[in-house]
matplotlib code that plots the C-alpha trace (Angstrom):
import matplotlib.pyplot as plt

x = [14.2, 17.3, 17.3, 13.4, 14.2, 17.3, 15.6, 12.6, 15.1, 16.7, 13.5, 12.9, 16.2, 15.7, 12.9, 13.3, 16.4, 13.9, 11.4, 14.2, 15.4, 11.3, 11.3, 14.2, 13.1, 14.4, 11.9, 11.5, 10.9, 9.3, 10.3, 7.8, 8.4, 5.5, 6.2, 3.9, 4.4, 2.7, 0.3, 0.3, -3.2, -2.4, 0.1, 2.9, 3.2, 6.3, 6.1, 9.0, 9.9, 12.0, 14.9, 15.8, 18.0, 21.4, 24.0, 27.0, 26.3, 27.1, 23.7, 21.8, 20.7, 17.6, 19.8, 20.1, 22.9, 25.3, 28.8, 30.7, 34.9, 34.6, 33.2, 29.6, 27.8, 24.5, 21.7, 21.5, 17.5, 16.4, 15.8, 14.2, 11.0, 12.1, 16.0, 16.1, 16.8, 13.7, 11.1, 12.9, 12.0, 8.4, 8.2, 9.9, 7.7, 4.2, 5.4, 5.9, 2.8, 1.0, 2.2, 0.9, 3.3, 4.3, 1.5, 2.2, 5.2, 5.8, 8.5, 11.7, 9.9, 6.7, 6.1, 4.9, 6.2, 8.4, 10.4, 11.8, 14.0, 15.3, 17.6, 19.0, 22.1, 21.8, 25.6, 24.7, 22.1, 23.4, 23.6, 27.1, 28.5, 30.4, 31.7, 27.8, 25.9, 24.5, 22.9, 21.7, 23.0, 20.8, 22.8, 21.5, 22.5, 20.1, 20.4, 17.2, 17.5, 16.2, 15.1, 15.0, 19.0, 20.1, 21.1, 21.7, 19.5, 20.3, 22.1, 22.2, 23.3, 21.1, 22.1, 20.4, 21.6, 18.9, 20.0, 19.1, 17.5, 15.7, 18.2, 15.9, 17.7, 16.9, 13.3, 14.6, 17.2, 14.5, 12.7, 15.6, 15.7, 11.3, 13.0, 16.1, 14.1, 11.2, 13.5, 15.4, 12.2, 10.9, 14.2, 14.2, 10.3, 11.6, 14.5, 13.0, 9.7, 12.3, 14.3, 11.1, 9.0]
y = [-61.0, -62.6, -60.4, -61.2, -64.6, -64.5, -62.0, -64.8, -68.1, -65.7, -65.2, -68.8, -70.2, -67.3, -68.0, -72.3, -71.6, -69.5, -72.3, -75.2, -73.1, -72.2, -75.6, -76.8, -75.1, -76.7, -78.8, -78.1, -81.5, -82.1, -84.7, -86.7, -90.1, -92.5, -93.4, -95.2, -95.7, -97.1, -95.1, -95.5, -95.4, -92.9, -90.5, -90.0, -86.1, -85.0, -82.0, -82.2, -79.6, -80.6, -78.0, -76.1, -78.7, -77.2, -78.5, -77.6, -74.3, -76.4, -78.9, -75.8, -75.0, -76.2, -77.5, -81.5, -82.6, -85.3, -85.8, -87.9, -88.2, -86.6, -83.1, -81.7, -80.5, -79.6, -81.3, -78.2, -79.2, -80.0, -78.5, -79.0, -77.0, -75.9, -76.7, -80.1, -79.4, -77.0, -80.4, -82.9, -80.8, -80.4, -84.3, -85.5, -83.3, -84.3, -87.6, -88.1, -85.8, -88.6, -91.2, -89.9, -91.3, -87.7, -84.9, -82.7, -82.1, -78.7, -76.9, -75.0, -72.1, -72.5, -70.6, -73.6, -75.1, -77.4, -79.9, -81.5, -80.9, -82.7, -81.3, -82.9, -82.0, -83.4, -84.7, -86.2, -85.7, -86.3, -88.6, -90.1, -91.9, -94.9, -96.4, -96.9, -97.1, -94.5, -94.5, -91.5, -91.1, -89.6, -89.1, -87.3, -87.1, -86.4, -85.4, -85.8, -82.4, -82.0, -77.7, -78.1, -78.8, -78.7, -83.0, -84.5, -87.8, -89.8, -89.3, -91.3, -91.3, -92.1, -93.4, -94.6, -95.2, -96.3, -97.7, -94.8, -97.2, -95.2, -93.2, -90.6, -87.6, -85.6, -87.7, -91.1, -89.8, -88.1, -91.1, -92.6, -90.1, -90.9, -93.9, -93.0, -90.4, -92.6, -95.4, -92.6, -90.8, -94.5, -95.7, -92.4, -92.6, -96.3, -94.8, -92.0, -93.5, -96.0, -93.7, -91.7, -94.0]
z = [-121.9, -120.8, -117.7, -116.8, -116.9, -115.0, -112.3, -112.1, -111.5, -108.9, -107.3, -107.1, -106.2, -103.1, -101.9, -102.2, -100.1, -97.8, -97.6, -96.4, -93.7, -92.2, -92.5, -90.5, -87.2, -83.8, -82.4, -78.4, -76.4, -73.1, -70.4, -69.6, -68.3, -67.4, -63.8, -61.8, -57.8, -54.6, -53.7, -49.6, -47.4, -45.3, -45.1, -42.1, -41.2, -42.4, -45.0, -47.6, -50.0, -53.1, -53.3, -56.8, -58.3, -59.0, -61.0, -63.4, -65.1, -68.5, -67.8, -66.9, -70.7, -72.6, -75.0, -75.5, -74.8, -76.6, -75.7, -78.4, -77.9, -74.0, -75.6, -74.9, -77.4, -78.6, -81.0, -83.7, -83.9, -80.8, -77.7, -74.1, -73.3, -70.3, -68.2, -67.3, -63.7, -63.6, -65.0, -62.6, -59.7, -61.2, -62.1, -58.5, -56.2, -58.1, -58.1, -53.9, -53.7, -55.9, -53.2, -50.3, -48.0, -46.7, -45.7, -48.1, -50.8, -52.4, -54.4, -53.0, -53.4, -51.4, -48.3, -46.2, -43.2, -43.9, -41.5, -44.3, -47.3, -50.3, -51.8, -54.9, -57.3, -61.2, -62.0, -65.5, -67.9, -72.1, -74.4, -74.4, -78.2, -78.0, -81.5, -83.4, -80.6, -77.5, -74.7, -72.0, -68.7, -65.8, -62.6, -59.4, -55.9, -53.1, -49.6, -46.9, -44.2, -41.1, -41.5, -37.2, -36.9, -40.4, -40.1, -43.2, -41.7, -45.3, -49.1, -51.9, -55.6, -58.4, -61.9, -64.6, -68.6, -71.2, -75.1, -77.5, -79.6, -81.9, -83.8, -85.3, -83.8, -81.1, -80.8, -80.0, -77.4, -75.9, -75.8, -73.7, -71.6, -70.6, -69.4, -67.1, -65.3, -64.5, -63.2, -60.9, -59.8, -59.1, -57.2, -55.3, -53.9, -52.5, -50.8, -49.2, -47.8, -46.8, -45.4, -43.5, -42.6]

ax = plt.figure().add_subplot(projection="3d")
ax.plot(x, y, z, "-o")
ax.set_aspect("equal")
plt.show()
């Protein structure tokens, strides 16, 4: 009898520790800032492709990434659903296609003529700790190239750190993160078309 009931509480305890952990699955996040831009009348007829987006092996994960005491590391519950580097080329190309200031925009990897390229280097992308408080840090540097003589006709760095203001893990530094990208994707369409006009 003893043992029946002692096999049964087993059984339980077991399978309640089984339940927490299905339970406490990493949640998988996408980027998706709103960003709204000048849309132009007509177009100039430059074709630009955005380059693959390369960066320190250590920002190429899915992983979100806090630093906290100058050391990277990762939230244990959350994670991107796709690299960083990989949606910020997705989200900067549809967003200068959206413009239509250029003739056409397409990914590194197209096959069109292009006499354009952007090619574009993330140098930040965590959440950094300081004392109680956080906030994200977005950093990219871009270069505008010729393809006819390989010129590099203009460069710039972009920077952009938002408050983590809702501290609910991984969710509110995600939320952050919305809001650096849009401002970078939104200072960077005003200094290209700027910069090719």
């Amino acid at each position: 009898m003893k043992y029946s009931i002692i096999v049964i509480l087993s059984i339980l305890f077991l399978s309640g520790c089984s339940i927490k952990e299905v339970q406490i699955k990493p949640s998988h996040y996408t980027l998706d800032p709103i960003v709204k831009l000048e849309r132009f009348a007509t177009s100039n007829n430059d074709v630009i492709k955005v380059a693959r987006i390369d960066g320190p092996s250590g920002l190429n994960t899915r992983a979100i990434l806090y630093k906290k005491e100058g050391a990277l590391q990762p939230y244990k519950y959350g994670n991107w659903s796709e690299t960083p580097s990989l949606k910020l080329q997705h989200l900067i190309t549809e967003a200068l296609q959206d413009q239509h200031h250029f003739h056409a925009v397409v990914l590194g990897n197209s096959m069109a003529t292009n006499n354009l390229t952007l090619e574009p280097l993330l140098q930040n992308f965590e959440e950094v700790f300081e004392d109680d408080t956080s906030f994200v840090h977005v950093s990219l540097r871009f270069r505008l190239v010729d393809v006819r003589n390989g010129e590099v006709l203009a460069s710039i760095k972009l920077t952009s750190k938002k408050p983590v203001t809702n501290t609910n893990g991984a969710a509110g530094t995600v939320e952050a993160f919305d809001l650096a990208t849009a401002e970078i994707i939104k200072n960077l369409s005003i200094w290209i078309n700027e910069a090719r006009r």
